[in-house]
C-alpha positions in Angstrom: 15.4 131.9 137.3 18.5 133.6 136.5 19.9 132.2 139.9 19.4 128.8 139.0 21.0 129.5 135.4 23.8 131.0 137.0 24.3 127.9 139.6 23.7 125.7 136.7 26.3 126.9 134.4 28.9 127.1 137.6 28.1 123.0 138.5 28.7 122.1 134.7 31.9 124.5 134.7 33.1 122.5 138.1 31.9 119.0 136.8 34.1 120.0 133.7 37.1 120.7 135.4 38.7 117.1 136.2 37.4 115.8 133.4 39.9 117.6 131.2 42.8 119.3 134.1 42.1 116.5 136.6 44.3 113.5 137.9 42.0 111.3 135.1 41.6 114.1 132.3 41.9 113.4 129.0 44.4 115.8 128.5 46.7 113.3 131.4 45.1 110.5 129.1 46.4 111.5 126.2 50.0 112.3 127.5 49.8 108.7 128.7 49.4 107.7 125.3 52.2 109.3 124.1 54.2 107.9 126.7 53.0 104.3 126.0 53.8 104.7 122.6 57.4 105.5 123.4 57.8 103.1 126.0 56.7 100.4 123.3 59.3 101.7 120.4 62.3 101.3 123.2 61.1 98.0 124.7 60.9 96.9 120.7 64.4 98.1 120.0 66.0 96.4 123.0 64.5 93.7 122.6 66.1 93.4 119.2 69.6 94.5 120.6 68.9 91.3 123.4 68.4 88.8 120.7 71.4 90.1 119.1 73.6 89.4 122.0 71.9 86.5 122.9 72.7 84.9 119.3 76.2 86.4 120.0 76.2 84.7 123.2 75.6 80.9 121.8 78.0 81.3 119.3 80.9 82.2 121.6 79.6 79.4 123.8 79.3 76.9 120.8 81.4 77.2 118.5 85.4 78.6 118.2 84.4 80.5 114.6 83.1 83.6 117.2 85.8 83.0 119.1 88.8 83.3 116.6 86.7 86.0 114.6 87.2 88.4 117.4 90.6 87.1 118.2 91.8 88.2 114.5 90.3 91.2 114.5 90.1 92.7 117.4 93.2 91.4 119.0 95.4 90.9 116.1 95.9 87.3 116.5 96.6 84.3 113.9 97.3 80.6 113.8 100.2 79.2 114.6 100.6 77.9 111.5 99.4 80.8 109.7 101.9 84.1 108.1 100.8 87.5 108.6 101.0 89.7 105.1 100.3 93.6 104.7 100.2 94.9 101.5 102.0 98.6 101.5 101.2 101.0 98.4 104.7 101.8 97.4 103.5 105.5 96.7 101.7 106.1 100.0 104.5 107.9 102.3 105.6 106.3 105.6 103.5 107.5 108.5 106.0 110.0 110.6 105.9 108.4 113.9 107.0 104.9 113.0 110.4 105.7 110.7 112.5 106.5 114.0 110.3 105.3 116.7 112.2 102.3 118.4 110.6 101.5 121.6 109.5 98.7 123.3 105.5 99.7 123.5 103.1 97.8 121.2 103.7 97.9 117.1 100.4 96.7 116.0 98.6 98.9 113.5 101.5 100.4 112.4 103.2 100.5 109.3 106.9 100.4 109.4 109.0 101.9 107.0 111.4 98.7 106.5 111.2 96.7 103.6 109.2 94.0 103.9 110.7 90.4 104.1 109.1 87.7 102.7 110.1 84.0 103.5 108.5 81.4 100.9 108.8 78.2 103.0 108.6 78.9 106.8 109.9 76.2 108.5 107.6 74.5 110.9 108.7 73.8 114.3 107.0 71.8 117.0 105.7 73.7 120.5 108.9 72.8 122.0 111.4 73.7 119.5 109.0 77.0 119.4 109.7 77.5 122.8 113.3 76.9 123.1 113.7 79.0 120.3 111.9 81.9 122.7 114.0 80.8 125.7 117.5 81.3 123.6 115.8 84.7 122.1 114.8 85.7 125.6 118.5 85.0 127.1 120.2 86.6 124.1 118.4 89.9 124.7 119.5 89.5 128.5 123.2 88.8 127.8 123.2 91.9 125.0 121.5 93.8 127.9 123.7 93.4 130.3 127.1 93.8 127.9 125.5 97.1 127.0 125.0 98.0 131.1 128.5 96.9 131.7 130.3 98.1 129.0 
């Protein structure tokens, strides 16, 4: 009798074995679970982030509001017909590396020490006058260039 106890007690203690430690366990069940549940919160975030750019996404395609947003901002672009203003705290000190910095990399985001000159009626000048004006600016800087190499 004891021997069949004994064999008894050994078949329950092997039929118990996968069901919690094996490849189907609940232990492995449970793990799943977890995993599932994590899976679910990432998909449910990104999916978020995907309708985000994807409303992002129709407005740069449909509209030039998007467009000219990031083009201000980001770029540091304006209108043609539009004047750039910066308002400078007269108390604030001049940031070091701009009051005898002259060089020919990019300015923007900087403040400059100068005085700030402020013209009440620009004059508005067609795409062509623009543009000679740039050619005559452009060729000025050449001559002065050269005099400066030559003499």
């Amino acid at each position: 009798m004891r021997i069949v106890t004994f064999v008894l007690i050994l078949l329950l203690a092997m039929i118990q074995y996968p069901l919690w430690w094996g490849h189907g366990g609940w232990l492995r069940v449970h793990e799943l679970q977890q995993q599932l549940v994590n899976q679910t919160e990432k998909n449910a975030d990104l999916k978020l982030r995907n309708e985000r750019v994807q409303g992002e996404v129709v407005d740069l395609q449909n509209g030039t509001s998007a467009v000219e947003e990031r083009a201000r901002y980001e770029m540091g672009m304006m209108k043609d017909s539009e004047v750039f203003v910066q308002f400078v705290s007269p108390n604030s000190p001049a940031p070091a590396n701009s009051v005898n910095a002259q060089s020919s990399a990019s300015t923007r985001g900087q403040v400059s020490a100068a005085p700030l000159r402020v013209v009440p009626n620009p004059v508005s000048r067609s795409k062509e006058e623009r543009k000679a004006f740039e050619r005559q600016a452009t060729k000025d800087k050449m001559d002065a260039a050269k005099k400066k190499q030559g003499g």
